[in-house]
C-alpha positions in Angstrom: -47.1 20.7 -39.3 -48.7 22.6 -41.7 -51.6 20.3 -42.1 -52.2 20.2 -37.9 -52.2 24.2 -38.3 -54.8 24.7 -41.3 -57.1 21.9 -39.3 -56.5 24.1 -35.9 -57.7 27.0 -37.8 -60.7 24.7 -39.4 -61.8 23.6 -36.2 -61.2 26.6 -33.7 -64.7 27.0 -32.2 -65.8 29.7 -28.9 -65.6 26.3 -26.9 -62.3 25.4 -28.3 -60.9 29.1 -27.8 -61.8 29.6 -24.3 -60.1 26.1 -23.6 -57.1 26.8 -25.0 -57.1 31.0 -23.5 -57.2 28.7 -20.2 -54.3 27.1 -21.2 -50.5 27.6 -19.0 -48.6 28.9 -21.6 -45.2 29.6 -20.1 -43.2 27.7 -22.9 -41.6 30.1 -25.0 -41.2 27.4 -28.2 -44.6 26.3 -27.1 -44.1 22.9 -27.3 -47.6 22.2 -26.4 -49.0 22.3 -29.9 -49.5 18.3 -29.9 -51.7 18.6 -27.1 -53.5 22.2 -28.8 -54.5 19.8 -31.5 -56.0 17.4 -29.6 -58.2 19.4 -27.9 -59.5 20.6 -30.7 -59.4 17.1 -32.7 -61.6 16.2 -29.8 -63.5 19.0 -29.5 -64.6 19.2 -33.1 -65.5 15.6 -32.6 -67.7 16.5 -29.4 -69.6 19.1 -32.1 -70.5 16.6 -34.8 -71.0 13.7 -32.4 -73.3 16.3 -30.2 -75.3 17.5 -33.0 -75.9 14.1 -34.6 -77.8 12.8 -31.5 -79.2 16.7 -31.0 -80.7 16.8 -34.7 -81.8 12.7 -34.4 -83.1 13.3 -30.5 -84.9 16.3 -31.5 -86.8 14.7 -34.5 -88.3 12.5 -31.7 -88.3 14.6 -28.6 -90.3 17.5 -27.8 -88.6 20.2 -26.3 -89.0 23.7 -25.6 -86.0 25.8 -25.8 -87.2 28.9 -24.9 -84.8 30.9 -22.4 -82.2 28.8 -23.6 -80.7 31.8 -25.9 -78.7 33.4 -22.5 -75.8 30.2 -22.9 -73.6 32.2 -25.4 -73.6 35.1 -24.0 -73.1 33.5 -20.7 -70.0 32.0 -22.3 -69.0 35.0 -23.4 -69.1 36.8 -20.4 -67.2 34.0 -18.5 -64.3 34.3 -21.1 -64.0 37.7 -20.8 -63.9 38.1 -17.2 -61.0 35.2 -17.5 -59.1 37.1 -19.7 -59.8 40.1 -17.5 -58.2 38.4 -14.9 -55.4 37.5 -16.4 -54.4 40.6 -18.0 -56.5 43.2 -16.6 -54.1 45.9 -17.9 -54.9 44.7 -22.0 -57.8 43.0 -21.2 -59.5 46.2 -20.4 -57.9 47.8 -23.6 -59.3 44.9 -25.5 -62.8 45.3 -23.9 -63.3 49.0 -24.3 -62.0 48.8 -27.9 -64.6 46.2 -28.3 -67.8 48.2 -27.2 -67.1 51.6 -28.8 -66.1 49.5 -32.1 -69.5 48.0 -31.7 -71.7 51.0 -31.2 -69.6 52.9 -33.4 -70.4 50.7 -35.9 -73.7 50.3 -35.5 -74.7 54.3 -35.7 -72.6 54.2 -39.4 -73.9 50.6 -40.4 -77.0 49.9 -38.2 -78.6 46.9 -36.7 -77.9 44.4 -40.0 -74.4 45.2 -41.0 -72.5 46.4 -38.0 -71.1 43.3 -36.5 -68.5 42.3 -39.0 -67.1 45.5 -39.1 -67.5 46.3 -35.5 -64.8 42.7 -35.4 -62.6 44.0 -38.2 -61.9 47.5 -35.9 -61.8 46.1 -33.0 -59.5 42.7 -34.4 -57.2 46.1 -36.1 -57.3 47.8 -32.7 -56.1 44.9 -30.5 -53.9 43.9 -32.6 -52.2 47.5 -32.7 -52.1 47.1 -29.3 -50.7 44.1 -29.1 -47.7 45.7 -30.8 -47.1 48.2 -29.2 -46.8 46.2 -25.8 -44.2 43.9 -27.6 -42.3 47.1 -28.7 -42.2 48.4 -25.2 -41.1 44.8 -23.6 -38.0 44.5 -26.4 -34.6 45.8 -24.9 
């Protein structure tokens, strides 16, 4: 158990994440851990296996990958408009938090150093959040 948590923490990529924010979680016990660590055992294996035949292909391929820079942020924007979705109410929260973290953060820090704190805020924030919501739900 704890060896299939420490390796889900190892291997969590954005890919992996937005998967498993996807995920039907109505289990309360959430049972579905089993299947949590196989998405990422196979995701993970997708990455090295991917960037093997990237890093071999691309010694012997040309390519130009200029304009290809947009897929992150693309991937980004589709999870958050998922989440947004499905929990507009915190989502929003979340969101908000997010963006005035980050310019905050970038005034005090500027352009080199403001991301990692920006996350640290905004993680803080959420997370405050988060806790209050649970307070409100308990009886």
């Amino acid at each position: 158990m704890l060896f299939t948590q420490l390796y889900m923490i190892f291997s969590l990529s954005d890919e992996t994440y937005s998967v498993l924010c996807s995920c039907k979680n109505e289990d309360p016990e959430e049972k579905n851990r089993p299947a949590w660590f196989l998405i990422n055992l196979f995701d993970q294996s997708y990455w090295i296996v991917g960037s093997v035949i990237g890093a071999l292909l691309g010694q012997v391929l040309p390519f130009d990958f200029t304009g290809i820079d947009f897929s992150m942020t693309a991937l980004f924007v589709v999870i958050l408009l998922d989440q947004v979705l499905a929990h507009p109410k915190m989502a929003s929260r979340c969101a908000v938090t997010g963006l005035l973290a980050g310019i905050i953060c970038l005034f005090i820090f500027g352009t080199g150093n403001f991301l990692l704190p920006a996350l640290i805020v905004t993680v803080l924030f959420v997370t405050a959040f988060t806790q209050a919501e649970r307070r409100k739900e308990l009886p």
